[in-house]
FIMI-486549 format. One record per residue (C-alpha): x, y, z. Coordinates in pm, whole numbers, plus 50000, padded with zeros to 5 digits. Example, Ala and Ser with C-alpha at 12.3 -4.5 7.8 and 13.67 -1.06 7.14 Angstrom:
@c1->51230; c2->49550; c3->50780
@c1->51367; c2->49894; c3->50714
END
This chain:
@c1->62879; c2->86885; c3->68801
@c1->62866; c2->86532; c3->68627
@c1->62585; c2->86464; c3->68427
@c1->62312; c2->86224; c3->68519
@c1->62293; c2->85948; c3->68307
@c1->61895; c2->85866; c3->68237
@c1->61750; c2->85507; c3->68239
@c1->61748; c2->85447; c3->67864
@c1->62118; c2->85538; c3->67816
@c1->62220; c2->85287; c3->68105
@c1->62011; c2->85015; c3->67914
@c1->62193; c2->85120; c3->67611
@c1->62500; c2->85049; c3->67782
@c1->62402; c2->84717; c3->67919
@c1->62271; c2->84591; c3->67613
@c1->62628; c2->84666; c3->67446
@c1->62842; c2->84506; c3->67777
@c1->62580; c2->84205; c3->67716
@c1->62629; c2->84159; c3->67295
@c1->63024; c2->84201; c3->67401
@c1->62960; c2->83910; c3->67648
@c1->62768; c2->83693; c3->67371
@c1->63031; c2->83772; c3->67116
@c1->63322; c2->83638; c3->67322
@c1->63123; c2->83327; c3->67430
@c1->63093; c2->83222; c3->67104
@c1->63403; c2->83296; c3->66977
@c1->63515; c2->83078; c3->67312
@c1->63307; c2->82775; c3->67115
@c1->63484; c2->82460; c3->67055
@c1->63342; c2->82429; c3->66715
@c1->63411; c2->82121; c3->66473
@c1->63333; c2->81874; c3->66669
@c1->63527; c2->81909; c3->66972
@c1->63773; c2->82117; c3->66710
@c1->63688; c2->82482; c3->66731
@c1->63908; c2->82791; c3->66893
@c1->63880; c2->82973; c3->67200
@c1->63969; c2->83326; c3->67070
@c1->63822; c2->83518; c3->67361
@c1->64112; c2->83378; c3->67628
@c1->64443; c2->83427; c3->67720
@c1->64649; c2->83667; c3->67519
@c1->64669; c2->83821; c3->67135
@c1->64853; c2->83643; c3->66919
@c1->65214; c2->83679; c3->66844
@c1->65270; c2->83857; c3->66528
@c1->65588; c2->83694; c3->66416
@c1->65766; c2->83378; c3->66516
@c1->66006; c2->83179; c3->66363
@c1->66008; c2->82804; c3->66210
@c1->66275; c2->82500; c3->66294
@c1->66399; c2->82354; c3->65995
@c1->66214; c2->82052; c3->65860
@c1->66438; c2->81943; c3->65553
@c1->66211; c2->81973; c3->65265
@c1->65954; c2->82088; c3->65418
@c1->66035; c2->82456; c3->65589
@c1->66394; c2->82618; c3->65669
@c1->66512; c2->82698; c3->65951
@c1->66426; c2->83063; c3->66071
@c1->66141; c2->83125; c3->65831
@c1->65912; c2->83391; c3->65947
@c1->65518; c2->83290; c3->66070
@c1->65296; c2->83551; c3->65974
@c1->64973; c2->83702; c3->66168
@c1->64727; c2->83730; c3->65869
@c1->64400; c2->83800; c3->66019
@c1->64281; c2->83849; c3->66396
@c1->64023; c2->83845; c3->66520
@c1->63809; c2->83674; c3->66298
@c1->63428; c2->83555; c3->66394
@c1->63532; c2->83208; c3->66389
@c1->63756; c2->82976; c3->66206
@c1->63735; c2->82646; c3->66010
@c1->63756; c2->82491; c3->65680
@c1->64019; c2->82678; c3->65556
@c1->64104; c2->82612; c3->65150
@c1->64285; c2->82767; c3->64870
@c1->64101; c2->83015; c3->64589
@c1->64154; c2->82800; c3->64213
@c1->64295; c2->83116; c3->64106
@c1->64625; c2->83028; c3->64419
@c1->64470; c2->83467; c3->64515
@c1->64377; c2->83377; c3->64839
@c1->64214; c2->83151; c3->65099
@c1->63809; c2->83059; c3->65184
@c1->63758; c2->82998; c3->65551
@c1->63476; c2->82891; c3->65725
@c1->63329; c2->83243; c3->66011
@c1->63117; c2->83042; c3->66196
@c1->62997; c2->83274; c3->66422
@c1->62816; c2->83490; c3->66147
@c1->62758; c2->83172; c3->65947
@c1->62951; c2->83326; c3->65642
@c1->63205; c2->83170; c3->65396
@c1->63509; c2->83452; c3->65381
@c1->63797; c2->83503; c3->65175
@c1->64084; c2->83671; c3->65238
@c1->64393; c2->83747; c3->64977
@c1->64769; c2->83711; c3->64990
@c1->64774; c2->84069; c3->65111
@c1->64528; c2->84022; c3->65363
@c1->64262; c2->84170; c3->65264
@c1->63915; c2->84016; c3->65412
@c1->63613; c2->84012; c3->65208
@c1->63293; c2->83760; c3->65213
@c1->63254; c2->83500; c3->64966
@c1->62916; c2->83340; c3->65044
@c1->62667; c2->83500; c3->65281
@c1->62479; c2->83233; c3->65393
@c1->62680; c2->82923; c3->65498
@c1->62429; c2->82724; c3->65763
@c1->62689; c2->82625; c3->65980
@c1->62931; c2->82533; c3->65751
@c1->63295; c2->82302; c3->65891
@c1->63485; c2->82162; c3->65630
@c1->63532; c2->82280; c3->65268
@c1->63635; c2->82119; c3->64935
@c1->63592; c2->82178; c3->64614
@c1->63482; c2->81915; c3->64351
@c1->63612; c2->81866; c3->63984
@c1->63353; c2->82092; c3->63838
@c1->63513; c2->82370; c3->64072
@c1->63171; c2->82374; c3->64301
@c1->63260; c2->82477; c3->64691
@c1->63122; c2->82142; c3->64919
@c1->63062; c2->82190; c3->65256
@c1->62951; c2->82011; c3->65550
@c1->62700; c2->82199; c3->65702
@c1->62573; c2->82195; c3->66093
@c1->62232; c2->82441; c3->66090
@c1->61964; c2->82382; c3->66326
@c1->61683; c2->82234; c3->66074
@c1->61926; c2->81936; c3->66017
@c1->62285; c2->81833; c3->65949
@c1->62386; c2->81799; c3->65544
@c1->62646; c2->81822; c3->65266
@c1->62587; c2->82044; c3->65045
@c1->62702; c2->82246; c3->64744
@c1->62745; c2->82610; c3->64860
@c1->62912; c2->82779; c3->64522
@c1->62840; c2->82896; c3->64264
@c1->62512; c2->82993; c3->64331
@c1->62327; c2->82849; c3->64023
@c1->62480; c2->82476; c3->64156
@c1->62397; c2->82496; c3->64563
@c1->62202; c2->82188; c3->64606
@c1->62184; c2->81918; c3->64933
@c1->62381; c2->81656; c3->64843
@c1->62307; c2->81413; c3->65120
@c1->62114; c2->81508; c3->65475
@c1->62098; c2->81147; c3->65625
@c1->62273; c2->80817; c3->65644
@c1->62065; c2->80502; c3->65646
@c1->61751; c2->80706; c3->65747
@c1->61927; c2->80922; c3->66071
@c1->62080; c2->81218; c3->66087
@c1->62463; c2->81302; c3->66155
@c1->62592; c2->81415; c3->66435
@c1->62880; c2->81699; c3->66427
@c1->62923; c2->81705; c3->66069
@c1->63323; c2->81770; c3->66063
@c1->63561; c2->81762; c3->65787
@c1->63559; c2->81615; c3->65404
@c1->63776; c2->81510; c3->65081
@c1->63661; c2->81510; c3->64735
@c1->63845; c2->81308; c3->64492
@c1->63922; c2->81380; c3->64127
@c1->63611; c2->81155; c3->64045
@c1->63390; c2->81373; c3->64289
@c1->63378; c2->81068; c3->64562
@c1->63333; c2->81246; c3->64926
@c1->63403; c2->81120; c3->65274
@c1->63323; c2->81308; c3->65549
@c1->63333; c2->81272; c3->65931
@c1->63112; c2->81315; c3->66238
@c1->63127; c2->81216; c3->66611
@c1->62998; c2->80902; c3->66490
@c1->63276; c2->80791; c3->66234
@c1->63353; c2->80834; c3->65807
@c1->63127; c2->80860; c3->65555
@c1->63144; c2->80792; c3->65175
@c1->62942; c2->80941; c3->64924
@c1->62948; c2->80855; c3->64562
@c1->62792; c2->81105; c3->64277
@c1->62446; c2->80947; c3->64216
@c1->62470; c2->80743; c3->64530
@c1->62338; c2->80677; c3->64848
@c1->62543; c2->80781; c3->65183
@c1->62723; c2->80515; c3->65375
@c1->62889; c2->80420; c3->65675
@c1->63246; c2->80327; c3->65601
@c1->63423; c2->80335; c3->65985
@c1->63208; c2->80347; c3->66297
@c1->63500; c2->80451; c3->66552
@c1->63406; c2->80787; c3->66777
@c1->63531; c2->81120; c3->66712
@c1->63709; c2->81120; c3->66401
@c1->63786; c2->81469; c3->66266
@c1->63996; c2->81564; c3->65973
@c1->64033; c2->81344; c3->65677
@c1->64301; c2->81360; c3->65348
@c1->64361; c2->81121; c3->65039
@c1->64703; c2->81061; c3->64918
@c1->64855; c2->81167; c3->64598
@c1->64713; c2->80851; c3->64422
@c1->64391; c2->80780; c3->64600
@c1->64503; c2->80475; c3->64730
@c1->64472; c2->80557; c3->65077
@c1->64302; c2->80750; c3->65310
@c1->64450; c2->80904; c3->65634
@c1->64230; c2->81058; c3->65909
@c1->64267; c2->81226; c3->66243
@c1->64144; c2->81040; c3->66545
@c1->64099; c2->81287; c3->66837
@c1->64129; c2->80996; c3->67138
@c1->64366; c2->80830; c3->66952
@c1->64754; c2->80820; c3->66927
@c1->64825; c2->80811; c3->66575
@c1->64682; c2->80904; c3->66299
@c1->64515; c2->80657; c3->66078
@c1->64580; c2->80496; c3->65752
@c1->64328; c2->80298; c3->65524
@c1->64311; c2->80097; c3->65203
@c1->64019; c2->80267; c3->64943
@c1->63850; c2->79942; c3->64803
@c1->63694; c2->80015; c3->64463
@c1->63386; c2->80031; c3->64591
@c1->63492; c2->80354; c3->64846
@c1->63497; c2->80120; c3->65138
@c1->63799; c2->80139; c3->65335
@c1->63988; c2->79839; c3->65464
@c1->64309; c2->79719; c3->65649
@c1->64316; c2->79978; c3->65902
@c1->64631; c2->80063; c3->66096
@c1->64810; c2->80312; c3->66259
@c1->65011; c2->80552; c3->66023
@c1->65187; c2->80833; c3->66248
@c1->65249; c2->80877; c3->66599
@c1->65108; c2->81196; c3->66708
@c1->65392; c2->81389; c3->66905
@c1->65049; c2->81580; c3->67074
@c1->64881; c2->81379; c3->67305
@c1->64599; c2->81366; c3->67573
@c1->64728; c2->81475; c3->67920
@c1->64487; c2->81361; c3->68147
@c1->64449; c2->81584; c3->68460
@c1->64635; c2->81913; c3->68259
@c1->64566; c2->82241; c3->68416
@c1->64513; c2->82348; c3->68067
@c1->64184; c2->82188; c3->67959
@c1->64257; c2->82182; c3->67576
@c1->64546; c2->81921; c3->67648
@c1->64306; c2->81738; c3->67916
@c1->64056; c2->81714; c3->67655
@c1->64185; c2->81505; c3->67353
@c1->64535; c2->81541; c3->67111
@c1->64386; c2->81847; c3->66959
@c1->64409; c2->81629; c3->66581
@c1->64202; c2->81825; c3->66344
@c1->64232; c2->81930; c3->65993
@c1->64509; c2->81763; c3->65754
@c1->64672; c2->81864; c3->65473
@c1->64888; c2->81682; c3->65220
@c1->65203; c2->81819; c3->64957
@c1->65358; c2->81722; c3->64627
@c1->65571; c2->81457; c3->64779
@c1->65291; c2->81276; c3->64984
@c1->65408; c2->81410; c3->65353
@c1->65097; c2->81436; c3->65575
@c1->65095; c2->81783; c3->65792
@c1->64790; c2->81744; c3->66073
@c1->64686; c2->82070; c3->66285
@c1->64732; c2->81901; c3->66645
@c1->64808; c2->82094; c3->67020
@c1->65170; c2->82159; c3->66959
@c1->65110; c2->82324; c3->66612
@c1->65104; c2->82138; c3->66240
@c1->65295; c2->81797; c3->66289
@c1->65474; c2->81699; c3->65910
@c1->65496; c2->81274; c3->65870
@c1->65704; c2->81130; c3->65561
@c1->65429; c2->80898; c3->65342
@c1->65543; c2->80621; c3->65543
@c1->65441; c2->80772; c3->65873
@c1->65779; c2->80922; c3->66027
@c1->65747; c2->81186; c3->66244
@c1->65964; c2->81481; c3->66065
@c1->65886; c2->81801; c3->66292
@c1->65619; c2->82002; c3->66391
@c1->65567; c2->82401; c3->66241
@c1->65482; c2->82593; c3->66579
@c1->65233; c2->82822; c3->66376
@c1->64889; c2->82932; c3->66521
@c1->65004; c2->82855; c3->66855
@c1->65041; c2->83028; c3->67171
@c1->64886; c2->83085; c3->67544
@c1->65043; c2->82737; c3->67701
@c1->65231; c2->82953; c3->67945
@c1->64866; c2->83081; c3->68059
@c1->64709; c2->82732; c3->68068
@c1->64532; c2->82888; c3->67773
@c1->64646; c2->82728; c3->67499
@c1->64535; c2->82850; c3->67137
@c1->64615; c2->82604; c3->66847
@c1->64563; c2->82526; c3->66466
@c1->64226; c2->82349; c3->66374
@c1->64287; c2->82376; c3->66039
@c1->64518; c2->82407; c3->65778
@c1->64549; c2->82463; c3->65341
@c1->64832; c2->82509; c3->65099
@c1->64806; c2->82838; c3->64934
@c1->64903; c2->83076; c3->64699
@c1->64996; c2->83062; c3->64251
@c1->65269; c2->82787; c3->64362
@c1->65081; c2->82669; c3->64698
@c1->65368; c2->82675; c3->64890
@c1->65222; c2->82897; c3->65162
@c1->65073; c2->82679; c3->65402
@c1->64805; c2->82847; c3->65564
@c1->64664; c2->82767; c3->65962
@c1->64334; c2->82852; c3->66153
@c1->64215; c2->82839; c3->66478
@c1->64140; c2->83050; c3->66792
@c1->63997; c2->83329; c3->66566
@c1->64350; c2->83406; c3->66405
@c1->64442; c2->83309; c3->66089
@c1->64828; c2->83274; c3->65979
@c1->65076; c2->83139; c3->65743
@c1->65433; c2->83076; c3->65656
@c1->65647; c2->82993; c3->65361
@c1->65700; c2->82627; c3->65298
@c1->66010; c2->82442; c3->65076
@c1->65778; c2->82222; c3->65012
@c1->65420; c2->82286; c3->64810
@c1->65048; c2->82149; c3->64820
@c1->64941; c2->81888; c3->64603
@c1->64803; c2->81966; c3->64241
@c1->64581; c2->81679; c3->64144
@c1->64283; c2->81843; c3->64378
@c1->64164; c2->82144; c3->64532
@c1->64259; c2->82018; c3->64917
END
């Protein structure tokens, strides 16, 4: 005879089909401002695929690692000081994470507010831009002695989507929203340096000069001149994303925008950008080189999963580290992460 199963146990079970339900929902969040993964479609990861060649950059054949899946979340990704690891961003349990080059998982700050983007500044203090419901801010998250708010507002409203940020050597921020870049000077006020829509992941080049960031509805990435001041002028169009906007796609990630999120840049000033058809490499004077297929899968399933972010890594930060989709991976570059800053 089967047993009878009583009221309370059948709540029981509801309650956990329910918090399964809620889990995959918001690991299905965009995230990032129109950035985040969709971990709970389409199928697992692949464990292991293999790199073109990109001369310089990666050679041909090189292994791309599965690190870390699933994970509640993914953004922000950046390298420990110490080249032991990687800090990401588990937005769905609002925590800060690290995990090591043997992929071991640990948390590194247990309260993170929402936290996107991460940098660190000279002083070796984690930044963040943080998203929690009592009001959009940067902030200083690490060490715990130093988390302050370091600016909540911009001309007397809030943001909107805080995204992605850069700290220079002299501890000069910009960060992004829906609503366009940001500059923020130690000691100063917050201001408005582009108002163009749904910019998302923004990187400084080797000497400061410049400033490239990722515009989602856009074609290219683009380039700016850093006035002394931290206004930007003489805007133009950098790199020609190979990803673009298909509109009418049966996959709704390519329907939506490019996929350009986080960016990266190395030694030798090449620009990688996490976009839909993986992390797209440009030479400093905007030539597409190649595109690393890592963090990518599901296309065939109109699913598509994709980078939103990506770090350099490791003692010589030549591993170049991707997330997105709730899957974290890496592979083993020629080519290594600049050494001037922390991203």
């Amino acid at each position: 005879m089967r047993p009878r199963v009583g009221y309370r146990q059948m709540f029981a079970t509801l309650v956990v089909v329910a918090a399964v339900s809620l889990i995959a929902n918001a690991q299905d969040g965009r995230g990032g401002g129109r950035g985040g993964g969709r971990g709970g479609e389409g199928p697992p990861p692949p464990k292991d695929i293999v790199a073109p060649a990109i001369p310089g950059v990666v050679a041909a054949g090189t292994h791309i690692e599965l690190v870390a899946y699933p994970v509640a979340g993914t953004e922000g990704p950046i390298r420990l000081l110490d080249g032991s690891g990687v800090l990401w961003t588990e937005r769905n349990v609002s925590h800060i994470s690290k995990i090591d080059l043997n992929g071991n998982r640990s948390t590194f700050v247990e309260s993170a507010e929402g936290a996107n983007g991460l940098a660190w500044d000279s002083k070796g203090r984690l930044l963040a831009v943080l998203r929690p419901s009592s009001g959009e801010k940067v902030a200083v998250l690490y060490p715990p002695a130093s988390v302050t708010t370091l600016a909540d507002k911009v001309d007397g409203k809030p943001f909107n989507a805080l995204n992605d940020l850069i700290v220079s050597t002299k501890d000069d921020i910009y960060f992004t929203d829906t609503q366009g870049i940001y500059f923020l000077r130690p000691g100063g006020q917050v201001k408005k340096v582009l108002d163009l829509k749904n910019m998302n992941g923004v990187v400084l080049s080797a000497d400061e000069k410049t400033l490239y960031a990722n515009h989602k509805d856009g074609e290219y990435i683009l380039a700016f001149d850093v006035q002394p001041d931290g206004s930007l002028k003489n805007q133009r169009n950098f790199g020609k994303y190979k990803s673009v906007t298909t509109a009418g796609a049966a996959d709704p990630r390519l329907a939506e925008d490019n996929g350009a999120d986080g960016m990266a840049i190395d030694d030798a000033g090449r620009i990688y950008t996490a976009t839909n058809v993986g992390v797209e490499v440009f030479s400093p004077k905007g030539e597409y080189l190649g595109a690393i297929p890592i963090g990518l899968w599901g296309a065939e399933q109109n699913r598509l999963q994709k980078p939103q972010n990506l770090t350099f890594a490791g003692p010589d930060r030549k591993w170049l580290y991707t997330v997105g989709s709730n899957a974290i991976y890496r592979v083993q570059l020629l080519a290594s992460g600049i050494k001037s800053r922390g991203k």
